[in-house]
C-alpha positions in Angstrom: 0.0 0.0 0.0 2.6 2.6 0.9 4.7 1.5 -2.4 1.4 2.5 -4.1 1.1 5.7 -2.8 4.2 6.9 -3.4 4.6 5.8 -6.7 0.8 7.5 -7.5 2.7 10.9 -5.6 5.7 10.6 -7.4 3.8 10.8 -11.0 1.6 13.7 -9.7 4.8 15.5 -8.9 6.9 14.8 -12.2 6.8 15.3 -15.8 8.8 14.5 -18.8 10.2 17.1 -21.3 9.1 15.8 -24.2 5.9 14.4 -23.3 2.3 15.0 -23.6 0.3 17.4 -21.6 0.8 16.8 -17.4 -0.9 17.6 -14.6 1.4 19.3 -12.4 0.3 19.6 -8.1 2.9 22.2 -7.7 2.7 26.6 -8.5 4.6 27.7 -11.7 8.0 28.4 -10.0 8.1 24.6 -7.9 7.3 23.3 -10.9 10.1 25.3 -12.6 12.6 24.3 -10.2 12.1 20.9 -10.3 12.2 20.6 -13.7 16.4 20.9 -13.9 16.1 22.8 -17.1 15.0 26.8 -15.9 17.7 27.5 -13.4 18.4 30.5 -15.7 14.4 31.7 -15.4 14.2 30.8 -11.5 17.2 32.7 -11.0 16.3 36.0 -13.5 12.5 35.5 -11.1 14.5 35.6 -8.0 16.6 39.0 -9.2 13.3 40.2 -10.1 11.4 39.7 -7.2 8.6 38.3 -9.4 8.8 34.9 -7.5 6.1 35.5 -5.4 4.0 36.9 -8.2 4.4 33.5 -9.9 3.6 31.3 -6.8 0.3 33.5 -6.4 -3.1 32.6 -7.5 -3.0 33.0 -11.1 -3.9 31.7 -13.3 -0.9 32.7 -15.3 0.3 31.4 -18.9 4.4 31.5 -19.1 6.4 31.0 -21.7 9.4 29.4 -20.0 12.9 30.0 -22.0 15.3 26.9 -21.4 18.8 27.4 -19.8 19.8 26.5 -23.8 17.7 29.7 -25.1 19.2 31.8 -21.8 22.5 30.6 -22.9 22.0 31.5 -26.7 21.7 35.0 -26.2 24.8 37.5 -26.4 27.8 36.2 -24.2 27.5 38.3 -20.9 23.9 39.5 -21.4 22.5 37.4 -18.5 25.0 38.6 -16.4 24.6 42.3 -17.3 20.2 41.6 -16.8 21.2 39.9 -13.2 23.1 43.4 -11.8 20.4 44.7 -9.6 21.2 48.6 -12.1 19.3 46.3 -15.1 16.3 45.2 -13.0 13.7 46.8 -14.6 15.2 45.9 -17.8 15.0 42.2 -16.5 11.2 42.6 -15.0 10.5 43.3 -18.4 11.9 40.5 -20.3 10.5 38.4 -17.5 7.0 39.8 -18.0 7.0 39.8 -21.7 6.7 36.0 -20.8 3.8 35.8 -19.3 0.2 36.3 -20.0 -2.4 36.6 -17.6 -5.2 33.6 -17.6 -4.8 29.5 -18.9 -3.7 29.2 -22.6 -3.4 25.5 -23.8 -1.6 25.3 -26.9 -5.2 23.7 -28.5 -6.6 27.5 -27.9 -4.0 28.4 -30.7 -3.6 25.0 -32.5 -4.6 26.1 -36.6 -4.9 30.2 -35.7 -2.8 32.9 -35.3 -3.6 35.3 -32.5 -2.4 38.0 -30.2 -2.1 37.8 -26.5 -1.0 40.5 -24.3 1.6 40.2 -21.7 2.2 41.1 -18.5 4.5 43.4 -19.7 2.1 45.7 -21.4 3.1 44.5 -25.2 2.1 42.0 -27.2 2.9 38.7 -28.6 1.9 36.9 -31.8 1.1 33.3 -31.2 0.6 30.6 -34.2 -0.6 27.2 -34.0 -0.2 26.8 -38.3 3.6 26.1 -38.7 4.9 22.9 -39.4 7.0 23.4 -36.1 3.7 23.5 -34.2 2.9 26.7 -31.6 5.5 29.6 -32.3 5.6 33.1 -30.5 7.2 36.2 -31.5 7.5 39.9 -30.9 4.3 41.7 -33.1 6.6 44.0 -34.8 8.5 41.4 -36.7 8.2 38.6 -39.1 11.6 37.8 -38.6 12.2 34.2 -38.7 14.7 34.5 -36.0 12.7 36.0 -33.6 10.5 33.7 -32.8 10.4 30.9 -30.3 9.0 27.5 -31.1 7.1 26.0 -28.3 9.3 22.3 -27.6 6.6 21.4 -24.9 3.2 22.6 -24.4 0.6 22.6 -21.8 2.1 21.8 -18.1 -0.4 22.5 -16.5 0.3 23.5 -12.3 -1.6 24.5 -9.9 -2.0 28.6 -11.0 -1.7 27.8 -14.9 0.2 26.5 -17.6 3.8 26.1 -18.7 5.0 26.3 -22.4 8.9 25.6 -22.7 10.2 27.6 -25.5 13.1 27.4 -27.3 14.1 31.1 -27.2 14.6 34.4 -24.9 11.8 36.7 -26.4 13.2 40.4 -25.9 10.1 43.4 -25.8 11.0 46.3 -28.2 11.7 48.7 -25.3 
C-alpha cells in the first residue's frame, strides 16, 4: 500500500520534457525548479522579485525559456540583466513572458492570434507552422525572432507552462 502511494505521488509530482500534456500539483515556479532545465528563469524570477508573483493565484500562462535559449543569447547579457542597475530591464523580459489567464496550446492549434503580456506589449502566437505553436514579438516577421514551443501545456496548480526554445526580448 505505501509503495502504491508513493509511486501515484511521485507521478503527480513529475513530468517528462518531451511528453504530452501533465498535470502538475505544484505553483509555476516549484514546478520550474524541479524541472532541472529553468535554473536560468528561476534565477532572473528571483533577481526580479517576481517569485512570489508567480507562486500567487493566477492563473498565469508563461512562456518558460530553457537554460539553452538563456545561454543562446549575447555572451555576458544574462550577467549584465542579473546586476540589480538592469532590473527593470530584467522585470521586463520576464514579464513579456507571461500572459495573464490559462492558454493551452489547443486554444492556438490552426490560428494565429495575439495575446497581451504582462509586460504591457504583445505577442503573436501561431498554432499553423509545421513546427507547431510559435511566438514572436508583433513587430516582426523575422524568422529569428521567434520561439517555437518544444513542450506545451504543463499544467500547475495557477496555470500552464510552455517551454520555449528562445529568450523573447520586448521592443523597449
Amino acid at each position: 500500500m505505501k509503495f502504491v502511494r508513493k509511486t501515484a505521488l511521485a507521478s503527480v509530482l513529475s513530468f517528462t520534457m518531451f511528453g504530452a500534456t501533465v498535470v502538475q500539483a505544484n505553483d509555476i515556479v516549484d514546478t520550474a525548479m524541479s524541472a532541472g532545465s529553468f535554473d536560468t528563469l528561476v534565477a532572473a524570477a528571483q533577481a526580479g522579485g517576481l517569485v512570489e508573483t508567480l507562486k500567487g493565484d493566477g492563473p498565469f500562462t508563461v512562456f518558460a525559456p530553457t537554460d539553452e535559449a538563456f545561454a543562446a543569447l549575447p555572451s555576458g547579457t544574462v550577467e549584465t540583466l542579473l546586476k540589480p542597475e538592469n532590473k527593470e530591464q530584467l522585470v521586463a523580459i520576464l514579464k513579456y513572458h507571461v500572459i495573464p489567464g490559462k492558454v493551452m496550446a489547443a486554444d492556438v492549434r490552426g490560428k494565429q492570434v495575439t495575446v497581451a503580456t504582462v509586460e504591457g506589449s504583445d505577442l503573436y502566437a501561431s498554432g499553423v507552422s509545421a513546427k507547431g505553436v510559435t511566438v514572436a514579438p508583433m513587430r516582426t516577421y523575422d524568422a529569428s525572432e521567434r520561439a517555437n514551443v518544444i513542450q506545451a501545456d504543463i499544467v500547475t496548480d495557477n496555470g500552464v507552462i510552455h517551454v520555449i526554445d528562445k529568450v523573447l526580448i520586448p521592443q523597449s
